[in-house]
N, CA, C and O atoms as CSV, one atom per row, in Angstrom:
chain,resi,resn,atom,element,x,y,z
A,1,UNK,N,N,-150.452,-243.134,-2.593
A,1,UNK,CA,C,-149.646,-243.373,-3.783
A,1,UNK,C,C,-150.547,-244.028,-4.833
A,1,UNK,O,O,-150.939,-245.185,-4.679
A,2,UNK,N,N,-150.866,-243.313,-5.873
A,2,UNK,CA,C,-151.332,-244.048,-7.130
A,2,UNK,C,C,-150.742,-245.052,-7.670
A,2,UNK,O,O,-149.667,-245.461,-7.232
A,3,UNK,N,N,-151.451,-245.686,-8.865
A,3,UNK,CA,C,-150.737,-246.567,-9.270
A,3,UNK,C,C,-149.742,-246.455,-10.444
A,3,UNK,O,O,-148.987,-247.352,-10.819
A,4,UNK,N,N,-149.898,-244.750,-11.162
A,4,UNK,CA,C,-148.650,-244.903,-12.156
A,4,UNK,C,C,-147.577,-244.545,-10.789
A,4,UNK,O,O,-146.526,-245.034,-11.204
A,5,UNK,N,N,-147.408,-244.231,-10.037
A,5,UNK,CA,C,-146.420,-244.240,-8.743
A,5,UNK,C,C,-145.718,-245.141,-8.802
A,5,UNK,O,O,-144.504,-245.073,-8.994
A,6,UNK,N,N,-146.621,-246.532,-8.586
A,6,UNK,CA,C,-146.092,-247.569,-7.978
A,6,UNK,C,C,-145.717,-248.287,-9.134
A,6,UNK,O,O,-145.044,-249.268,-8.818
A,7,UNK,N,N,-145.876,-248.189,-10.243
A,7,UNK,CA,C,-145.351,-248.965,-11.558
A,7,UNK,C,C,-143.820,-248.233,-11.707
A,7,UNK,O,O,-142.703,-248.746,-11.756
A,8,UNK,N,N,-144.253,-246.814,-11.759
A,8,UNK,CA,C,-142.462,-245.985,-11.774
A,8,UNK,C,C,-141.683,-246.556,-10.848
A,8,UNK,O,O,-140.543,-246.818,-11.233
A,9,UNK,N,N,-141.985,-246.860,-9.617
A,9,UNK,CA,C,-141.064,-247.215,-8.538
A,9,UNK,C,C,-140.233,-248.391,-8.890
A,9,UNK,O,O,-139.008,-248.464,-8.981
A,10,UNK,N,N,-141.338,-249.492,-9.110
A,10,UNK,CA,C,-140.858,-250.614,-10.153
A,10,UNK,C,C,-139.787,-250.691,-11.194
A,10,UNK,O,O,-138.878,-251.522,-11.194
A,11,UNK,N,N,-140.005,-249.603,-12.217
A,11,UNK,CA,C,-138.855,-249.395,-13.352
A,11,UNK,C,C,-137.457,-248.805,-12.520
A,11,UNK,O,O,-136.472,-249.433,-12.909
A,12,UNK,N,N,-137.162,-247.926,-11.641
A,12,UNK,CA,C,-136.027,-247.580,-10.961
A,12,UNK,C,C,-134.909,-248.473,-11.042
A,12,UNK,O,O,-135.161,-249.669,-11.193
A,13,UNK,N,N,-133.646,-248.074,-10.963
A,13,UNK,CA,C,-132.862,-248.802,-10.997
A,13,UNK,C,C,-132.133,-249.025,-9.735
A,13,UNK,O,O,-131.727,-247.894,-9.469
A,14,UNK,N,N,-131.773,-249.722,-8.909
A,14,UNK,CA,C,-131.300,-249.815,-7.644
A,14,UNK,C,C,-130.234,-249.091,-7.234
A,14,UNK,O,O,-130.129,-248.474,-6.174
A,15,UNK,N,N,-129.447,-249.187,-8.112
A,15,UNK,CA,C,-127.560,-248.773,-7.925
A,15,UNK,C,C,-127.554,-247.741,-9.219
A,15,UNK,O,O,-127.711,-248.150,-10.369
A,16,UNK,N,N,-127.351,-246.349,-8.879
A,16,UNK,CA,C,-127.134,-245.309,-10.103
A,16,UNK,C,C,-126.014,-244.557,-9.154
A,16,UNK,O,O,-126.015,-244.164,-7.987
A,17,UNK,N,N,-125.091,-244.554,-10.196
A,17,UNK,CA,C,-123.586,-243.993,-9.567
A,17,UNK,C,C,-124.125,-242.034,-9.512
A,17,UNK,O,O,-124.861,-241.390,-10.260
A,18,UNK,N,N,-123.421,-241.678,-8.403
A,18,UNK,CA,C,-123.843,-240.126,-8.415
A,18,UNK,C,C,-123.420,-239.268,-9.607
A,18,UNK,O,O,-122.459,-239.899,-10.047
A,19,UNK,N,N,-123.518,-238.626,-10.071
A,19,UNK,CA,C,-123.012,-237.608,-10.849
A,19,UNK,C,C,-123.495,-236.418,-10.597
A,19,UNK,O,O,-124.350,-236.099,-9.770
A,20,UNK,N,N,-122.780,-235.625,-11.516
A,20,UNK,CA,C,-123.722,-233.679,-11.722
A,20,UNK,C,C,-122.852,-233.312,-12.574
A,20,UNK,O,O,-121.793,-233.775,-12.999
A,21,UNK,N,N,-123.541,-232.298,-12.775
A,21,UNK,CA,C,-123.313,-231.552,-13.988
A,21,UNK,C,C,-121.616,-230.896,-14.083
A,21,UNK,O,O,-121.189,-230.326,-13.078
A,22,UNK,N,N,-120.936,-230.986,-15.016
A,22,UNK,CA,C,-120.293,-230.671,-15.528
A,22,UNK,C,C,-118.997,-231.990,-14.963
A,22,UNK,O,O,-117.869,-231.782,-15.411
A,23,UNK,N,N,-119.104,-232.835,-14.347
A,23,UNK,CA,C,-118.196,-234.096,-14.655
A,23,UNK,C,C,-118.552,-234.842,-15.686
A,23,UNK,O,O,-119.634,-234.970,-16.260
A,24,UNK,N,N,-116.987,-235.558,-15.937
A,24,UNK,CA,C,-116.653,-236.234,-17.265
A,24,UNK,C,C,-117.353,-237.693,-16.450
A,24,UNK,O,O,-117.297,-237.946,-15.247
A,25,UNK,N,N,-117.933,-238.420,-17.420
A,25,UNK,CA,C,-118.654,-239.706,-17.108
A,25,UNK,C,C,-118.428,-240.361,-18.314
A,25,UNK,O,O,-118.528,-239.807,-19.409
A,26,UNK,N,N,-117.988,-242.060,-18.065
A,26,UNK,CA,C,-118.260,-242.857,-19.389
A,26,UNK,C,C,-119.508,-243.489,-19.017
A,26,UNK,O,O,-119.787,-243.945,-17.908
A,27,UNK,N,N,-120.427,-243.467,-20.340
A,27,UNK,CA,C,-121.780,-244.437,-20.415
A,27,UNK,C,C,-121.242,-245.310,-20.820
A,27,UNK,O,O,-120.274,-245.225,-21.576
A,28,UNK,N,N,-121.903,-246.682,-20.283
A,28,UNK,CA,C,-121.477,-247.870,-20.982
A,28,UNK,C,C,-122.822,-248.241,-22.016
A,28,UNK,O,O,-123.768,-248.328,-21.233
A,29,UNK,N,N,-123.195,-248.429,-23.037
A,29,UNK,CA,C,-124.448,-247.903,-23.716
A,29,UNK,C,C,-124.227,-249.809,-24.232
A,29,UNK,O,O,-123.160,-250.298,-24.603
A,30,UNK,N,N,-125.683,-250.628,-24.087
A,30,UNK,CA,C,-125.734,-251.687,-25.067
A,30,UNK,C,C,-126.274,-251.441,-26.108
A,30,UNK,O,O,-127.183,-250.623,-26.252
A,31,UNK,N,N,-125.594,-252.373,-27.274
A,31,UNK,CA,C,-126.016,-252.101,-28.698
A,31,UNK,C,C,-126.000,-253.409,-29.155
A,31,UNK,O,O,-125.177,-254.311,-28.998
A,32,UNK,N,N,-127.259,-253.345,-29.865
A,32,UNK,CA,C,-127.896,-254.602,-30.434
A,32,UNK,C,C,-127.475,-254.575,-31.662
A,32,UNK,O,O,-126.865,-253.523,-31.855
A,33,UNK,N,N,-127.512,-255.207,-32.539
A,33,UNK,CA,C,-126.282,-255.164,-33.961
A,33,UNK,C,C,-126.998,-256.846,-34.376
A,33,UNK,O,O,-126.359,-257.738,-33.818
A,34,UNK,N,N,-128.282,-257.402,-35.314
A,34,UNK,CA,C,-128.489,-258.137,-35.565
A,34,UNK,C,C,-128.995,-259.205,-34.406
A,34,UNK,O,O,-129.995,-258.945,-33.736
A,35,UNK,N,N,-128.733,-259.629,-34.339
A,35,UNK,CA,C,-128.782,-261.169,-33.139
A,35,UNK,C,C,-127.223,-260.796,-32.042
A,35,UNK,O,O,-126.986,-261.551,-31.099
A,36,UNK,N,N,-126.552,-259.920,-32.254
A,36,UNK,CA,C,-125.358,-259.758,-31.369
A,36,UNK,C,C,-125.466,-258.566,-30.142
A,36,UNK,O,O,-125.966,-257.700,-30.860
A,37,UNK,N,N,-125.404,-258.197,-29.396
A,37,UNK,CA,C,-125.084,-257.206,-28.282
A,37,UNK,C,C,-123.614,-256.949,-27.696
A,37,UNK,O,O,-122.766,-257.699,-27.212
A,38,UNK,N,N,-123.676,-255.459,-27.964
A,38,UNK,CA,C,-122.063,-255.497,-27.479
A,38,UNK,C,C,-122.771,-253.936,-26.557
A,38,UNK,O,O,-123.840,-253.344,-26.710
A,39,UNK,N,N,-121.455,-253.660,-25.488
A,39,UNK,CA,C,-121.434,-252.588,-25.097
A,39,UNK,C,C,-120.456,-251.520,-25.522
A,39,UNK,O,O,-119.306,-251.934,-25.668
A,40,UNK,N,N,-120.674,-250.143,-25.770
A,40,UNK,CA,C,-119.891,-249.417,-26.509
A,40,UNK,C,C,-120.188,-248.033,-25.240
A,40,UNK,O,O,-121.115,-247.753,-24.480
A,41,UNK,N,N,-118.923,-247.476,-25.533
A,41,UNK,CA,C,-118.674,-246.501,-24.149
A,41,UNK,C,C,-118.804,-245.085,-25.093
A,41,UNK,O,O,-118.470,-244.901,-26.263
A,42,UNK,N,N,-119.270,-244.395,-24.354
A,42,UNK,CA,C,-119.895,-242.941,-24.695
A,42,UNK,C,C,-119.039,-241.874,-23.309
A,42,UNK,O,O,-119.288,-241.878,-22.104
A,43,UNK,N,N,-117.976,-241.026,-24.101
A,43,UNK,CA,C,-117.021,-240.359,-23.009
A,43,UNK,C,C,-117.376,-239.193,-22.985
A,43,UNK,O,O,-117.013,-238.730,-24.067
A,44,UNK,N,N,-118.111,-238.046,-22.127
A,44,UNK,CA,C,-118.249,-236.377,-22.169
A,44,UNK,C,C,-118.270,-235.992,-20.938
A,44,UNK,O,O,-118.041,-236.369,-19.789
A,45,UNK,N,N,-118.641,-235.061,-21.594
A,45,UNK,CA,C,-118.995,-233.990,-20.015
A,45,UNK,C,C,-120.236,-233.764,-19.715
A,45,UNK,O,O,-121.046,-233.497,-20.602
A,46,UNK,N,N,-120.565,-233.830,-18.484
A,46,UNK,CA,C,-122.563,-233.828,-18.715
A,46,UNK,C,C,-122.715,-232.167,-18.659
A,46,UNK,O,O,-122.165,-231.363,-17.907
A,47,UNK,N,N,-123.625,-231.971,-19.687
A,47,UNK,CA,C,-123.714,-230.410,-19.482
A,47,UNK,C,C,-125.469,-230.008,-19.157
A,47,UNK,O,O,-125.857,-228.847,-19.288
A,48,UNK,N,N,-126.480,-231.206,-18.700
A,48,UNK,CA,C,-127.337,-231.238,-18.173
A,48,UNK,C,C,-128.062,-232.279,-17.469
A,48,UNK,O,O,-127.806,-233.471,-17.636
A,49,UNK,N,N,-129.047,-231.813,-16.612
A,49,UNK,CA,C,-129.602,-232.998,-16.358
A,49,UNK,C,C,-131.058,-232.584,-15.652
A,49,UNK,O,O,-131.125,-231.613,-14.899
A,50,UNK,N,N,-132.198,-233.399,-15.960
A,50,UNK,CA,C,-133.313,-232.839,-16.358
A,50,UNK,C,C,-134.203,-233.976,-15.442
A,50,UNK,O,O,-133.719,-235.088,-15.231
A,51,UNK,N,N,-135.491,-233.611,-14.941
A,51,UNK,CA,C,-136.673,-234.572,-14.424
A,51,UNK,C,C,-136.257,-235.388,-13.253
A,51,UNK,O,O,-135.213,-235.288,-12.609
A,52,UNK,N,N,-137.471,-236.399,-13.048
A,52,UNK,CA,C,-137.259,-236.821,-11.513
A,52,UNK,C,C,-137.961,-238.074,-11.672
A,52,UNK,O,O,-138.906,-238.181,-12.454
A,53,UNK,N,N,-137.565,-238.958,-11.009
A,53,UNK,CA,C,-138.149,-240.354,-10.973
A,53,UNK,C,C,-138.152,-241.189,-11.944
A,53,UNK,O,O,-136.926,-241.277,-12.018
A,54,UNK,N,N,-138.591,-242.010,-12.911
A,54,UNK,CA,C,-138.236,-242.707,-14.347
A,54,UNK,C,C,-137.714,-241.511,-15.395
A,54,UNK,O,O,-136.838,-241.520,-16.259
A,55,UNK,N,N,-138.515,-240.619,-14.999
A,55,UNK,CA,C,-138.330,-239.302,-16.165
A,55,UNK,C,C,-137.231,-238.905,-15.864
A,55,UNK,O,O,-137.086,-237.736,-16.221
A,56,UNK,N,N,-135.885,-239.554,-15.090
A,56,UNK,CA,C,-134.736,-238.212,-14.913
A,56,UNK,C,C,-134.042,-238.916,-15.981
A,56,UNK,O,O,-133.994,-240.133,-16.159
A,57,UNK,N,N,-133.390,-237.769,-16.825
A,57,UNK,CA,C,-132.140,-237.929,-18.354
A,57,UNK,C,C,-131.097,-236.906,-17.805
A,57,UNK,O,O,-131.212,-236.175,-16.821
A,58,UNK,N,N,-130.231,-237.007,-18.525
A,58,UNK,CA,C,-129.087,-235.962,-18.693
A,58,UNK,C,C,-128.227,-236.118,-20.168
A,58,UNK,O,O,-128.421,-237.078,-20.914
A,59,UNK,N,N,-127.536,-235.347,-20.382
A,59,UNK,CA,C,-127.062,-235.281,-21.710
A,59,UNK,C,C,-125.648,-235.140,-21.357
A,59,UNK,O,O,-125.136,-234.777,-20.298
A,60,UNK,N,N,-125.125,-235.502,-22.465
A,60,UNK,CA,C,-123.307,-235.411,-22.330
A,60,UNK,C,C,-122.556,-234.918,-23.630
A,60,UNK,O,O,-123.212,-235.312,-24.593
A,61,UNK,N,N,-122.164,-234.670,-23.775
A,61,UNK,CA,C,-121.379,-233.527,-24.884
A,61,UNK,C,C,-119.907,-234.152,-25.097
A,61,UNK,O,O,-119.134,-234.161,-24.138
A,62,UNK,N,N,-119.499,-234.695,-26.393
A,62,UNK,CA,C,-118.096,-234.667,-25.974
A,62,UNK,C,C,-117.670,-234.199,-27.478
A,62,UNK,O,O,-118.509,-234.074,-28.371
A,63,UNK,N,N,-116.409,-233.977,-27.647
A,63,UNK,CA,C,-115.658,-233.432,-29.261
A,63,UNK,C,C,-115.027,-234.509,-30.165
A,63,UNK,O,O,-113.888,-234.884,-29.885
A,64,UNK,N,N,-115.734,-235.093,-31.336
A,64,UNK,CA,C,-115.457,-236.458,-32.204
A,64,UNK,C,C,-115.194,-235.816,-33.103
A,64,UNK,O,O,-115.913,-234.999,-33.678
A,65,UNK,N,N,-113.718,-236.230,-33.411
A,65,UNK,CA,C,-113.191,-235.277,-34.823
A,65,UNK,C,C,-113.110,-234.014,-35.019
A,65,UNK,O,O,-112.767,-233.612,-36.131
A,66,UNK,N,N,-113.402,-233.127,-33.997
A,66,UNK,CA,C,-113.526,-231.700,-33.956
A,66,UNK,C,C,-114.948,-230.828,-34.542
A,66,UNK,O,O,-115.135,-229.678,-34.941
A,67,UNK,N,N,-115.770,-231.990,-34.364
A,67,UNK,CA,C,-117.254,-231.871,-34.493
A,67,UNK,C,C,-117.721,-232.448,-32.367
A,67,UNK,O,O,-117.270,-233.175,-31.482
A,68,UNK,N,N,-118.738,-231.586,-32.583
A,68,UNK,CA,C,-119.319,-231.644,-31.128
A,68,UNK,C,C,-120.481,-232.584,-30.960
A,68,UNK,O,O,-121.493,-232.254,-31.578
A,69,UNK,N,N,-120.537,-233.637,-30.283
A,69,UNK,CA,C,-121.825,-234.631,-30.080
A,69,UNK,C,C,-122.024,-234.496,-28.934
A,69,UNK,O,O,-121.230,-234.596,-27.998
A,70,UNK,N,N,-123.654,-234.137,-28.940
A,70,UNK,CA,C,-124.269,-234.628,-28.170
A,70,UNK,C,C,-125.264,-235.592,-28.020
A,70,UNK,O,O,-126.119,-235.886,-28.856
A,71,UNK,N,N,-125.036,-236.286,-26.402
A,71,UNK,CA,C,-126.363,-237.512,-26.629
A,71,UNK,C,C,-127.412,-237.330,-25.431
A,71,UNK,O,O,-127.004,-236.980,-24.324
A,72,UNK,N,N,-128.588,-237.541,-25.640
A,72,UNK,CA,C,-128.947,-237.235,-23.881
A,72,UNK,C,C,-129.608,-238.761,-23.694
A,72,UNK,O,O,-130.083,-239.371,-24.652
A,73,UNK,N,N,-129.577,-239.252,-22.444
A,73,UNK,CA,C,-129.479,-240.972,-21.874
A,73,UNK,C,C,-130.604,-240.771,-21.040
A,73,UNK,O,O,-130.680,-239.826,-20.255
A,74,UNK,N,N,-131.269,-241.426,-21.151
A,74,UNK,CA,C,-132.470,-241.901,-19.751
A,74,UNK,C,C,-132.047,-242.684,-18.770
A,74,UNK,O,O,-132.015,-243.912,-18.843
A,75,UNK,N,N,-131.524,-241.674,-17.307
A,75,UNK,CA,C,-131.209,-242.812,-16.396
A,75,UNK,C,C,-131.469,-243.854,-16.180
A,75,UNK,O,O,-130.522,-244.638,-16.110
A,76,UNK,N,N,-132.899,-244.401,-15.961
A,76,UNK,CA,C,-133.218,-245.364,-15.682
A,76,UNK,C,C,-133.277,-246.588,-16.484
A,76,UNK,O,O,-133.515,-247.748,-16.148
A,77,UNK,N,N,-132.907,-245.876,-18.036
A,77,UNK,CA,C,-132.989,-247.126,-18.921
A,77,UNK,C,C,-132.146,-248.101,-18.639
A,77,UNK,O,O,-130.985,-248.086,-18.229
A,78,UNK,N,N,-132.994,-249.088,-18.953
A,78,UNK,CA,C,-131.931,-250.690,-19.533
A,78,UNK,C,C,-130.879,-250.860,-19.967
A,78,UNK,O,O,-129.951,-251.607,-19.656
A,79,UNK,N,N,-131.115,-249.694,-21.179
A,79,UNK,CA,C,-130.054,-249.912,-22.692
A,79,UNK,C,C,-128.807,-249.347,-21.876
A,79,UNK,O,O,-127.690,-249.516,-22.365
A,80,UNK,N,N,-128.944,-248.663,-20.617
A,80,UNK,CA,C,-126.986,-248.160,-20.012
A,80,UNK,C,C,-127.292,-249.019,-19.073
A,80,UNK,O,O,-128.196,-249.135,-18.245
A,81,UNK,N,N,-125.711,-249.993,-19.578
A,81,UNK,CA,C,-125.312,-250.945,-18.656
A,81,UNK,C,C,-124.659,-250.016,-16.988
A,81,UNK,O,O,-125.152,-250.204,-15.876
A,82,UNK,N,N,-123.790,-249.307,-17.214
A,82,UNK,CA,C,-123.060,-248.452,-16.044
A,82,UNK,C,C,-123.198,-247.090,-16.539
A,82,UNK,O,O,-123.635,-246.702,-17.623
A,83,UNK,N,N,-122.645,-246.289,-15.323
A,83,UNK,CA,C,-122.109,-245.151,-15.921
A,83,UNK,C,C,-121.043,-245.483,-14.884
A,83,UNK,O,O,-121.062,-246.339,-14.000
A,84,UNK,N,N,-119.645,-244.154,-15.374
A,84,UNK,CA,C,-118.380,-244.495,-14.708
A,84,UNK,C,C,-118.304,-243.109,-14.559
A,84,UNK,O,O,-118.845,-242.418,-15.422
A,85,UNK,N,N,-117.601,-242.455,-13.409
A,85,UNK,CA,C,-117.002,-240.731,-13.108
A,85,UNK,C,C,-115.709,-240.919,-13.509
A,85,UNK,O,O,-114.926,-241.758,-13.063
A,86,UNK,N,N,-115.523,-240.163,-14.310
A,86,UNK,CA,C,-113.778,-240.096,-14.983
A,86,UNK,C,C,-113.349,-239.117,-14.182
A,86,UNK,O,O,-112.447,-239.401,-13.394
A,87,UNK,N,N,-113.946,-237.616,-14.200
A,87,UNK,CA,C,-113.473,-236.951,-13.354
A,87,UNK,C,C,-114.410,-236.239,-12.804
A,87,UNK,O,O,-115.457,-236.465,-13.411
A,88,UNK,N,N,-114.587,-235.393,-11.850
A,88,UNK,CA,C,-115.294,-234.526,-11.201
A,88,UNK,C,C,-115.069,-233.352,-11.328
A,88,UNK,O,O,-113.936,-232.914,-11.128
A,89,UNK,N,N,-116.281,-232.423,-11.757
A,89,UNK,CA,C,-116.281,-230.777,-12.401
A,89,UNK,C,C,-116.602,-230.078,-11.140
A,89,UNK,O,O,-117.516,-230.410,-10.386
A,90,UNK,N,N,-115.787,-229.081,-10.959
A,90,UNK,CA,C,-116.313,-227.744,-10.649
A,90,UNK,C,C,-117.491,-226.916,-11.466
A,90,UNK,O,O,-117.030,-226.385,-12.476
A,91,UNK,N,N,-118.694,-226.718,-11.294
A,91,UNK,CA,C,-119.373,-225.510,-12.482
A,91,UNK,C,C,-120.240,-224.889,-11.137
A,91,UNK,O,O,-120.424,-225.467,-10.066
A,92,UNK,N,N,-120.704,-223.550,-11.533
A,92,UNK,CA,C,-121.415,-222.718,-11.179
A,92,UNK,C,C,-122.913,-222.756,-11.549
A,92,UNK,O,O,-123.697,-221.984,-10.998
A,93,UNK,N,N,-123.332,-223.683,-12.514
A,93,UNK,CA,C,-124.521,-223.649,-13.454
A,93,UNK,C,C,-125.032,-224.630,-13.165
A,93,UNK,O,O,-124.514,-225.524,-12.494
A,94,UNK,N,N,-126.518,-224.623,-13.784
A,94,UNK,CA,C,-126.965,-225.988,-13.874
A,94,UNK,C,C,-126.764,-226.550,-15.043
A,94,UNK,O,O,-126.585,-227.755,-14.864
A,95,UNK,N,N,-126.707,-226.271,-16.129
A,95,UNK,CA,C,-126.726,-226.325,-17.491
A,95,UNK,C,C,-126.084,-225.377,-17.860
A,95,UNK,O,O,-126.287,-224.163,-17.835
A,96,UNK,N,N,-124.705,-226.451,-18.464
A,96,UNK,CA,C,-123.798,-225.810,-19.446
A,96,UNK,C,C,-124.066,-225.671,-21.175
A,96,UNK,O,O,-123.703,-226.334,-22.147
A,97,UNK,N,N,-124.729,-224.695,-21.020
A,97,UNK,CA,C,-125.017,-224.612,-22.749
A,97,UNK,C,C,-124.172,-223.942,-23.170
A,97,UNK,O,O,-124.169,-223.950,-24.401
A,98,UNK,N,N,-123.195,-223.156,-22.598
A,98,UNK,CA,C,-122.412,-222.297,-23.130
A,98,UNK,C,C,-121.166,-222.955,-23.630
A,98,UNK,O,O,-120.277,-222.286,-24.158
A,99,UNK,N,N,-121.060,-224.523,-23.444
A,99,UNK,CA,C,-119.856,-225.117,-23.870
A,99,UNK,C,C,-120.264,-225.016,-25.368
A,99,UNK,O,O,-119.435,-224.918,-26.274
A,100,UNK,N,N,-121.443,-225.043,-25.530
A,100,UNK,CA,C,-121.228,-225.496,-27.594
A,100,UNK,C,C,-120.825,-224.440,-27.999
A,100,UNK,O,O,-120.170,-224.687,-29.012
A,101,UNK,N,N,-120.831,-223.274,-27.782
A,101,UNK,CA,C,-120.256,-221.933,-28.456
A,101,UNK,C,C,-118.341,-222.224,-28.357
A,101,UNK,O,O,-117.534,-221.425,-28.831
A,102,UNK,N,N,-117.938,-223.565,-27.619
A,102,UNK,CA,C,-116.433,-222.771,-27.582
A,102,UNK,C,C,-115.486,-224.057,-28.693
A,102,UNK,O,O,-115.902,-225.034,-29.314
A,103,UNK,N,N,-114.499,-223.638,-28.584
A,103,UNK,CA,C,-113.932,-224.378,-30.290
A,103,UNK,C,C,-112.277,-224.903,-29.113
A,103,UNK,O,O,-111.583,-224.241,-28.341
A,104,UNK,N,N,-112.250,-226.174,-29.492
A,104,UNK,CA,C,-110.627,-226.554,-29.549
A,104,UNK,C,C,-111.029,-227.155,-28.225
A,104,UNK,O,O,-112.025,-227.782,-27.865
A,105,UNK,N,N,-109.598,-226.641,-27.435
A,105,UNK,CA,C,-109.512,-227.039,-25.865
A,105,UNK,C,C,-110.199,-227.225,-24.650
A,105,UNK,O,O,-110.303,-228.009,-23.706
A,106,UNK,N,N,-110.885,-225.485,-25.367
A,106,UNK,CA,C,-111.664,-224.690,-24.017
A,106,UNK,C,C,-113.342,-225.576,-24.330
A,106,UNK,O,O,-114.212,-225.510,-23.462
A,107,UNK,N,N,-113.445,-225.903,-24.885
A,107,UNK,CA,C,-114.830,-226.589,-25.268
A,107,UNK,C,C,-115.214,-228.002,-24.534
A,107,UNK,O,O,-116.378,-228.297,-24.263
A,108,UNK,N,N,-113.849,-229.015,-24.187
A,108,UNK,CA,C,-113.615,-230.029,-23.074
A,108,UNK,C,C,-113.113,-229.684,-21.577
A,108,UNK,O,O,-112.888,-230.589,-20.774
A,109,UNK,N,N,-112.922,-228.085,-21.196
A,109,UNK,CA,C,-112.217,-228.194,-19.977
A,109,UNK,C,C,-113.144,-227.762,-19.504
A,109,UNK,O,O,-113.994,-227.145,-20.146
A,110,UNK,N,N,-113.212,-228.047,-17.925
A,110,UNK,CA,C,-114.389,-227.641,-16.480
A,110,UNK,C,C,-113.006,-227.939,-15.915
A,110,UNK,O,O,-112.067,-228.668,-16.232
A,111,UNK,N,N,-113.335,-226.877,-14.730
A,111,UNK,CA,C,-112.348,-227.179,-13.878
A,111,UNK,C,C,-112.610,-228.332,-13.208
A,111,UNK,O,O,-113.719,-228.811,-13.446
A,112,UNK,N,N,-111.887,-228.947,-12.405
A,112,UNK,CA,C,-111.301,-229.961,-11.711
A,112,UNK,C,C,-112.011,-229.580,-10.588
A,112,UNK,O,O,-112.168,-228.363,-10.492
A,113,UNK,N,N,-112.523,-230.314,-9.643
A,113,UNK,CA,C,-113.059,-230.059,-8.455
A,113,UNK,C,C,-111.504,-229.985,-7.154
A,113,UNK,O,O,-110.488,-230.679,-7.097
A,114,UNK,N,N,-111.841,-229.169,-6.549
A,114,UNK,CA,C,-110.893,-229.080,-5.294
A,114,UNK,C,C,-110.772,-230.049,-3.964
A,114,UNK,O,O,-109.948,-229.792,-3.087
């Protein structure tokens, strides 16, 4: 084991709640605002998730105002206090890119896991 190895091992975070792709997850995201810190919750659907070891991210998609955001989060960072599973997706994919093409309803639904 080298030593950028053993520095990555270091940054890891102990406790990372499971997820995958296409469940709804809240980030709990800290935000610095002057001399103040608050935490502010980030609600979607993950429609990817990418890399391995410090390098793993995933992105989450959700519909604000009937405009589509996306954010993509670095697991291992600091700046997310939690993540939370709201619900658990059924998908076939690894990456849902095909959600940004859809408008209204169908653009937040994955099925429900069984």
């Amino acid at each position: 084991m080298n030593i950028l190895d053993k520095i990555g091992q270091e940054q890891l975070k102990s406790e990372v709640t499971p997820f995958n792709v296409g469940d709804t997850v809240k980030v709990h995201c800290r935000v610095i605002e002057g001399g103040k810190e608050r935490v502010q919750v980030f609600q979607g659907i993950v429609i990817g998730k990418r890399g391995a070891g410090v390098n793993e991210a995933f992105t989450v998609r959700k519909i604000s105002y009937g405009e589509g955001v996306e954010r993509s989060f670095p697991l291992h960072s600091p700046r997310i206090a939690k993540i939370e599973v709201a619900s658990r997706g059924k998908v076939r994919r690894a990456k849902l890119n095909y959600l940004r093409n859809r408008v209204g309803k169908e653009a937040v639904t994955v099925k429900a896991a069984r």
